[in-house]
C-alpha positions in Angstrom: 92.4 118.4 136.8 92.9 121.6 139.0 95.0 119.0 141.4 96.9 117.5 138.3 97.9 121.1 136.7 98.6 122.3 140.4 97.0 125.3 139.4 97.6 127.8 141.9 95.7 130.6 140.6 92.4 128.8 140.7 92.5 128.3 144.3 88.7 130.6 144.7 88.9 132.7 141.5 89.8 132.1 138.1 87.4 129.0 138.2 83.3 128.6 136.5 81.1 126.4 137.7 79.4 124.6 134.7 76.6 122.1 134.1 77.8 119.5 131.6 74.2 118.1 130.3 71.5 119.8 132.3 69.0 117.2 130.4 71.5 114.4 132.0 72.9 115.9 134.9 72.9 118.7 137.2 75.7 118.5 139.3 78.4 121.4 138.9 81.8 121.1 138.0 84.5 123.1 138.5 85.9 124.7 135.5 89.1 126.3 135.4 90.5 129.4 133.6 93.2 131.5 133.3 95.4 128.6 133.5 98.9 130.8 133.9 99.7 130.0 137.1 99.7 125.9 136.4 102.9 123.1 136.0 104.8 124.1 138.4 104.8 127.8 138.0 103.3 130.5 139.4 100.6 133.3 138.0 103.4 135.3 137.0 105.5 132.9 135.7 108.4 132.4 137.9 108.8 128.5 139.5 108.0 129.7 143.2 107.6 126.8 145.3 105.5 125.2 142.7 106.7 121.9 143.2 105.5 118.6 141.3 105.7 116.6 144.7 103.8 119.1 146.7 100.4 118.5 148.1 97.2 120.5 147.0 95.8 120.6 150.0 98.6 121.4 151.6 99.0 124.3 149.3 95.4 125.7 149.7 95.8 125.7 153.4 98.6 127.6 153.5 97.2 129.8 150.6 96.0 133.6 151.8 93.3 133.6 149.0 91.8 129.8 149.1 88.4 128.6 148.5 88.0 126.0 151.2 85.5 124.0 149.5 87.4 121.0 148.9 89.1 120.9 152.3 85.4 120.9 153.5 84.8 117.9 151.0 87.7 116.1 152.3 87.1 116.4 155.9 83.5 116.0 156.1 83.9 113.4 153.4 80.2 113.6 152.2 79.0 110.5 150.2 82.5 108.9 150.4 83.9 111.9 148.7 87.5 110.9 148.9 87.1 107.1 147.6 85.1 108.4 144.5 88.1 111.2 143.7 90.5 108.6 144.0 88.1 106.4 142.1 88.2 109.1 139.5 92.1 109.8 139.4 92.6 106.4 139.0 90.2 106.6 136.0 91.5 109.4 134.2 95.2 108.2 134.7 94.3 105.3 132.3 93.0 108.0 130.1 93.3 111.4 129.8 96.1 111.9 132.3 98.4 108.9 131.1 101.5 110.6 130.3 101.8 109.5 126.7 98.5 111.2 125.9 99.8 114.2 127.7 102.9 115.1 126.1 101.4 114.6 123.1 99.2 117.0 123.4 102.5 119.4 124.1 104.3 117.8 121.5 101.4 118.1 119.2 100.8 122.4 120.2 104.7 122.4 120.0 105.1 121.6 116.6 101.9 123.7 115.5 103.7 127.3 116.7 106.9 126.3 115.2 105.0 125.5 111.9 102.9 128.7 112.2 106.4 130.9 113.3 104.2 132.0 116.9 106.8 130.3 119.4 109.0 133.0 117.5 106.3 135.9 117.8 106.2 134.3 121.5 109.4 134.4 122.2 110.3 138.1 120.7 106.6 139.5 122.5 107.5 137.9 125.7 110.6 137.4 126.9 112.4 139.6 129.2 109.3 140.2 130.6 109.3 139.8 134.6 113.3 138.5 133.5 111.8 135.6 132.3 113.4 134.2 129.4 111.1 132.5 126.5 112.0 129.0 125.0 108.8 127.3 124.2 110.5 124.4 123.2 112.5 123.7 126.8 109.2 124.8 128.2 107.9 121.9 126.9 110.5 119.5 128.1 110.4 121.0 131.2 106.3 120.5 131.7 106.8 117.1 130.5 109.5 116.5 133.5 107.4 118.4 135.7 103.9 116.2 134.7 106.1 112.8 135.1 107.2 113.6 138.7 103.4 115.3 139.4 101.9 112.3 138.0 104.5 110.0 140.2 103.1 111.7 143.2 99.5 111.7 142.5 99.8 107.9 142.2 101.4 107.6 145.8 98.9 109.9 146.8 95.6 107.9 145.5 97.9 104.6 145.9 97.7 103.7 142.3 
């Protein structure tokens, strides 16, 4: 997920570490929060080098604040760590990342501001801030642009 979003502000911070079942299953998981800095822009909003075709890892190790964690997994590759994330991607892209399921979810949240008058509230609260102009409804066509070419790459990436 954190890989899919690109989410650059959850690189050591901004994450929990949860326990799904504890009755089932003990492993941790890496929950993200704080999800501002995610689909292709940055924590404060701008689009700085946020790019849909750019690599995660790459990112992290260039990042000043990262969490090295999952380079370690990588490298080390502990219990065949990277077949069973590309085992996983390939999973979820049948699923919950297939990119019908995805921009509905923004098509879906789309049309429940406009109904509700918040992309408005959103728009008047908001923009100018940072010069950042508010337009949740290009927003949303950009993200789904931005997820089609992300998801394009992941696919190379894990050689769907």
């Amino acid at each position: 997920l954190i890989e899919l979003l690109f989410a650059t502000d959850n690189t050591g911070k901004n994450m929990y570490w949860a326990i799904q079942n504890y009755q089932k299953d003990r492993r941790l998981t890496p929950v993200p929060w704080d999800l501002d800095g995610t689909f292709g822009r940055n924590y404060s909003g701008t689009l700085k080098a946020n790019h849909a075709t750019e690599n995660y890892r790459t990112y992290l190790k260039n990042a000043t604040h990262q969490n090295t964690l999952f380079e370690r997994l990588y490298q080390l590759n502990p219990n065949d760590w990277n077949a069973q994330i590309a085992q996983r991607y390939l999973k979820l892209r049948k699923s919950h990342f297939n990119i019908q399921q995805l921009a509905k979810r923004f098509e879906s949240n789309l049309q429940l501001m406009e109904q509700s008058g918040a992309h408005i509230r959103e728009a008047q609260r908001w923009s100018d801030v940072n010069g950042i102009h508010i337009n949740i409804p290009n927003e949303v066509l950009y993200i789904q642009q931005w997820l089609k070419q992300r998801l394009n790459f992941l696919d190379s990436q894990y050689q769907r």
